[in-house]
C-alpha positions, 0 to 999 in steps of 0.5 A, spaced: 500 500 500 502 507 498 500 513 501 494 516 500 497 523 504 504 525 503 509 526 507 510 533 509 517 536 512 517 537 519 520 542 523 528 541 524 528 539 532 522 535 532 525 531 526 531 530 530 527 527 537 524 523 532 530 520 529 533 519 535 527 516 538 525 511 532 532 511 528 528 514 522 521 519 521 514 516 523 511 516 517 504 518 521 508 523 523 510 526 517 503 525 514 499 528 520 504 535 519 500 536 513 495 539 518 500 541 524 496 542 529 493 536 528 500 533 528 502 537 535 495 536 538 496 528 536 503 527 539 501 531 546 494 527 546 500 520 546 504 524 551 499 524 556 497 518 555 503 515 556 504 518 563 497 515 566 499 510 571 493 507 573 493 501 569 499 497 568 503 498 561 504 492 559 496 491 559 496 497 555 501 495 551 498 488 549 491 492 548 494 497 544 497 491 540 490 488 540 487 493 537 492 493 531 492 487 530 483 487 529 483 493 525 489 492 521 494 497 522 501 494 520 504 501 522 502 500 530 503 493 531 510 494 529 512 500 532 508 497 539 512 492 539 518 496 538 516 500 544 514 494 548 522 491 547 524 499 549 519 498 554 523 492 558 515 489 557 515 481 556 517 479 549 515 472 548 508 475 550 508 482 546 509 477 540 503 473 541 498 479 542 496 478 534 494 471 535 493 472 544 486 467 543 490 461 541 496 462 546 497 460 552 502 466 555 497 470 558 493 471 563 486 471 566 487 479 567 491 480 560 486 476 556 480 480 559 483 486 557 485 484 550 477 482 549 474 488 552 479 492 548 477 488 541 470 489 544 471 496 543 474 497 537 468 493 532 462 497 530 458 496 534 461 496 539 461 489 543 462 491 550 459 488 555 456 489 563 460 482 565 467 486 561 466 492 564 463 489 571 470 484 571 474 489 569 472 495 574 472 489 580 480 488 577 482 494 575 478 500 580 474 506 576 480 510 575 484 504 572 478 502 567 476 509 564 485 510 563 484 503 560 478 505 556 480 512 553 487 509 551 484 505 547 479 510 545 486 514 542 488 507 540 482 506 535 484 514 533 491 512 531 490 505 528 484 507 524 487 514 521 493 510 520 490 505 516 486 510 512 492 514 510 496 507 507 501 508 513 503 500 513 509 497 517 516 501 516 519 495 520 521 497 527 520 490 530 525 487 525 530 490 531 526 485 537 530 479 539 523 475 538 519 475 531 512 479 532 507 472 530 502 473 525 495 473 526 491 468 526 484 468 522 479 465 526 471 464 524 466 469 526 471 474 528 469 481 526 
Protein backbone atom coordinates (compact mmCIF):
# COMPACT_ATOMS: atom_id res chain seq x y z
CA UNK A 1 0.00 0.00 0.00
CA UNK A 2 1.09 3.55 -0.83
CA UNK A 3 0.46 6.51 0.96
CA UNK A 4 -2.89 8.04 0.35
CA UNK A 5 -1.40 11.74 2.06
CA UNK A 6 2.20 12.92 1.52
CA UNK A 7 4.51 13.41 3.59
CA UNK A 8 5.27 16.99 5.00
CA UNK A 9 8.72 18.39 6.45
CA UNK A 10 8.78 18.54 9.97
CA UNK A 11 10.46 21.27 11.87
CA UNK A 12 14.40 20.73 12.41
CA UNK A 13 14.36 19.87 16.43
CA UNK A 14 11.43 17.95 16.10
CA UNK A 15 12.67 15.95 13.19
CA UNK A 16 15.77 15.20 15.27
CA UNK A 17 13.85 13.88 18.60
CA UNK A 18 12.01 11.69 16.34
CA UNK A 19 15.04 10.12 14.71
CA UNK A 20 16.54 9.87 17.92
CA UNK A 21 13.76 8.30 19.48
CA UNK A 22 12.72 5.96 16.45
CA UNK A 23 16.08 5.72 14.37
CA UNK A 24 14.12 7.11 11.48
CA UNK A 25 10.81 9.91 10.75
CA UNK A 26 7.46 8.09 11.88
CA UNK A 27 5.70 8.07 8.83
CA UNK A 28 2.18 9.05 10.68
CA UNK A 29 4.17 11.74 11.88
CA UNK A 30 5.03 13.15 8.78
CA UNK A 31 1.74 12.59 7.01
CA UNK A 32 -0.17 14.30 10.20
CA UNK A 33 2.10 17.53 9.93
CA UNK A 34 0.05 18.43 6.93
CA UNK A 35 -2.00 19.93 9.45
CA UNK A 36 0.48 20.94 12.14
CA UNK A 37 -1.98 21.39 14.52
CA UNK A 38 -3.26 18.28 14.39
CA UNK A 39 0.15 16.65 14.23
CA UNK A 40 1.20 18.85 17.67
CA UNK A 41 -2.16 18.07 19.40
CA UNK A 42 -1.91 14.20 18.48
CA UNK A 43 1.96 13.70 19.74
CA UNK A 44 0.60 15.77 23.01
CA UNK A 45 -2.54 13.54 23.45
CA UNK A 46 0.21 10.49 23.37
CA UNK A 47 2.45 12.08 25.56
CA UNK A 48 -0.21 12.50 28.26
CA UNK A 49 -1.45 9.03 27.61
CA UNK A 50 1.96 7.54 28.10
CA UNK A 51 2.23 9.32 31.81
CA UNK A 52 -1.11 7.69 33.17
CA UNK A 53 -0.15 5.22 35.71
CA UNK A 54 -3.49 3.67 36.88
CA UNK A 55 -3.10 0.64 34.87
CA UNK A 56 -0.30 -1.08 34.25
CA UNK A 57 1.77 -0.64 30.54
CA UNK A 58 2.22 -3.83 29.53
CA UNK A 59 -1.84 -4.09 29.83
CA UNK A 60 -1.98 -1.02 27.89
CA UNK A 61 0.73 -2.11 25.55
CA UNK A 62 -0.95 -5.54 24.70
CA UNK A 63 -4.27 -3.57 24.44
CA UNK A 64 -2.96 -1.08 22.02
CA UNK A 65 -1.30 -4.29 20.08
CA UNK A 66 -4.52 -5.82 20.15
CA UNK A 67 -6.27 -3.18 18.66
CA UNK A 68 -3.74 -3.13 15.95
CA UNK A 69 -3.86 -6.25 15.00
CA UNK A 70 -8.19 -6.10 14.55
CA UNK A 71 -8.06 -3.12 12.87
CA UNK A 72 -5.34 -3.96 10.78
CA UNK A 73 -2.89 -1.38 11.46
CA UNK A 74 0.78 -2.93 10.44
CA UNK A 75 2.46 0.78 11.13
CA UNK A 76 1.32 0.37 15.24
CA UNK A 77 1.89 -3.50 15.72
CA UNK A 78 5.39 -2.72 14.59
CA UNK A 79 6.03 0.33 16.35
CA UNK A 80 4.24 -1.28 19.58
CA UNK A 81 6.15 -3.90 19.62
CA UNK A 82 9.40 -1.90 19.02
CA UNK A 83 8.21 0.06 22.15
CA UNK A 84 7.47 -2.89 24.20
CA UNK A 85 11.23 -4.08 23.92
CA UNK A 86 12.19 -0.22 24.59
CA UNK A 87 10.00 -0.53 27.44
CA UNK A 88 11.51 -3.79 29.09
CA UNK A 89 7.80 -5.43 28.79
CA UNK A 90 7.82 -9.31 28.42
CA UNK A 91 8.51 -10.07 24.84
CA UNK A 92 7.74 -13.51 24.04
CA UNK A 93 4.24 -12.37 25.38
CA UNK A 94 4.06 -8.93 23.13
CA UNK A 95 4.81 -11.19 20.34
CA UNK A 96 1.79 -13.46 20.55
CA UNK A 97 -0.59 -10.18 21.28
CA UNK A 98 -1.73 -10.75 17.22
CA UNK A 99 -2.55 -14.22 17.99
CA UNK A 100 -3.40 -13.60 22.22
CA UNK A 101 -6.72 -16.37 21.95
CA UNK A 102 -4.64 -19.31 20.85
CA UNK A 103 -1.69 -18.68 23.40
CA UNK A 104 -1.05 -19.92 26.27
CA UNK A 105 1.25 -16.96 27.71
CA UNK A 106 -1.12 -14.57 29.01
CA UNK A 107 -3.18 -14.22 31.96
CA UNK A 108 -6.78 -14.18 33.00
CA UNK A 109 -6.06 -10.28 33.52
CA UNK A 110 -4.45 -9.60 30.11
CA UNK A 111 -6.68 -11.99 28.14
CA UNK A 112 -9.75 -9.73 29.89
CA UNK A 113 -8.02 -6.54 28.60
CA UNK A 114 -7.37 -7.53 25.42
CA UNK A 115 -11.11 -8.88 24.83
CA UNK A 116 -12.67 -5.68 26.18
CA UNK A 117 -10.12 -3.63 24.00
CA UNK A 118 -11.37 -5.53 20.57
CA UNK A 119 -14.67 -5.43 22.16
CA UNK A 120 -14.22 -1.50 21.87
CA UNK A 121 -12.88 -1.43 18.88
CA UNK A 122 -15.64 -3.08 16.45
CA UNK A 123 -18.67 -1.35 15.00
CA UNK A 124 -20.86 -1.67 17.34
CA UNK A 125 -19.09 -1.53 19.91
CA UNK A 126 -19.43 -5.30 21.90
CA UNK A 127 -18.80 -4.22 25.21
CA UNK A 128 -20.39 -5.99 27.95
CA UNK A 129 -21.95 -5.20 31.59
CA UNK A 130 -19.89 -8.78 32.62
CA UNK A 131 -16.50 -6.98 30.98
CA UNK A 132 -16.85 -3.50 32.34
CA UNK A 133 -18.12 -5.11 35.79
CA UNK A 134 -14.56 -7.61 35.71
CA UNK A 135 -12.66 -5.19 34.89
CA UNK A 136 -13.96 -2.38 37.38
CA UNK A 137 -13.70 -5.35 40.32
CA UNK A 138 -9.89 -5.68 38.89
CA UNK A 139 -8.55 -2.50 37.85
CA UNK A 140 -10.79 0.22 40.02
CA UNK A 141 -12.71 3.30 38.42
CA UNK A 142 -9.58 5.18 37.96
CA UNK A 143 -7.99 2.09 36.08
CA UNK A 144 -10.94 1.39 33.73
CA UNK A 145 -11.71 4.80 32.49
CA UNK A 146 -7.20 5.39 31.90
CA UNK A 147 -7.88 1.61 30.18
CA UNK A 148 -10.93 2.98 28.26
CA UNK A 149 -9.72 6.43 26.90
CA UNK A 150 -6.22 4.52 25.91
CA UNK A 151 -7.86 2.51 23.93
CA UNK A 152 -10.21 5.11 22.52
CA UNK A 153 -6.70 7.20 21.46
CA UNK A 154 -5.74 3.94 20.02
CA UNK A 155 -8.57 3.27 17.63
CA UNK A 156 -7.70 7.16 16.76
CA UNK A 157 -4.34 6.12 15.60
CA UNK A 158 -4.94 2.84 14.23
CA UNK A 159 -7.69 3.82 12.00
CA UNK A 160 -6.01 7.26 10.63
CA UNK A 161 -3.36 5.12 10.07
CA UNK A 162 -4.56 2.66 8.03
CA UNK A 163 -6.86 5.23 6.37
CA UNK A 164 -3.73 7.27 5.47
CA UNK A 165 -1.98 3.87 3.98
CA UNK A 166 0.67 4.16 6.50
CA UNK A 167 1.96 0.43 6.69
CA UNK A 168 4.91 -1.25 8.93
CA UNK A 169 8.45 0.73 8.12
CA UNK A 170 9.89 -2.36 10.35
CA UNK A 171 10.75 -1.43 13.55
CA UNK A 172 10.10 -4.68 15.09
CA UNK A 173 12.67 -6.08 12.75
CA UNK A 174 15.15 -4.70 15.63
CA UNK A 175 13.28 -7.13 18.52
CA UNK A 176 15.17 -10.30 19.56
CA UNK A 177 11.90 -12.49 19.38
CA UNK A 178 9.75 -12.38 15.85
CA UNK A 179 6.11 -10.46 16.32
CA UNK A 180 3.67 -13.78 15.46
CA UNK A 181 1.27 -13.28 12.60
CA UNK A 182 -2.17 -13.04 13.39
CA UNK A 183 -4.03 -15.82 13.38
CA UNK A 184 -7.64 -15.83 11.25
CA UNK A 185 -10.47 -17.20 13.46
CA UNK A 186 -14.01 -17.73 12.41
CA UNK A 187 -17.00 -15.05 13.19
CA UNK A 188 -14.09 -12.71 14.41
CA UNK A 189 -15.41 -9.04 13.42
Amino acid sequence: MTLRVPRAELPGEMREAMVQQFGELPEPVEVLFNHPDVAVDNLEFAAKAASWRAVDASLKSFAHMAVAALIGCSWCLDVGYFQAQNEDLDLAKASQVPRWRESDVFSPLEREVMAYAEAMSVTPTAVTDAQAASLLARLGSAGLVELTAFVGFVNLSTRANTAHGVTSQGFSEACEIPLAGRAEAAGRA
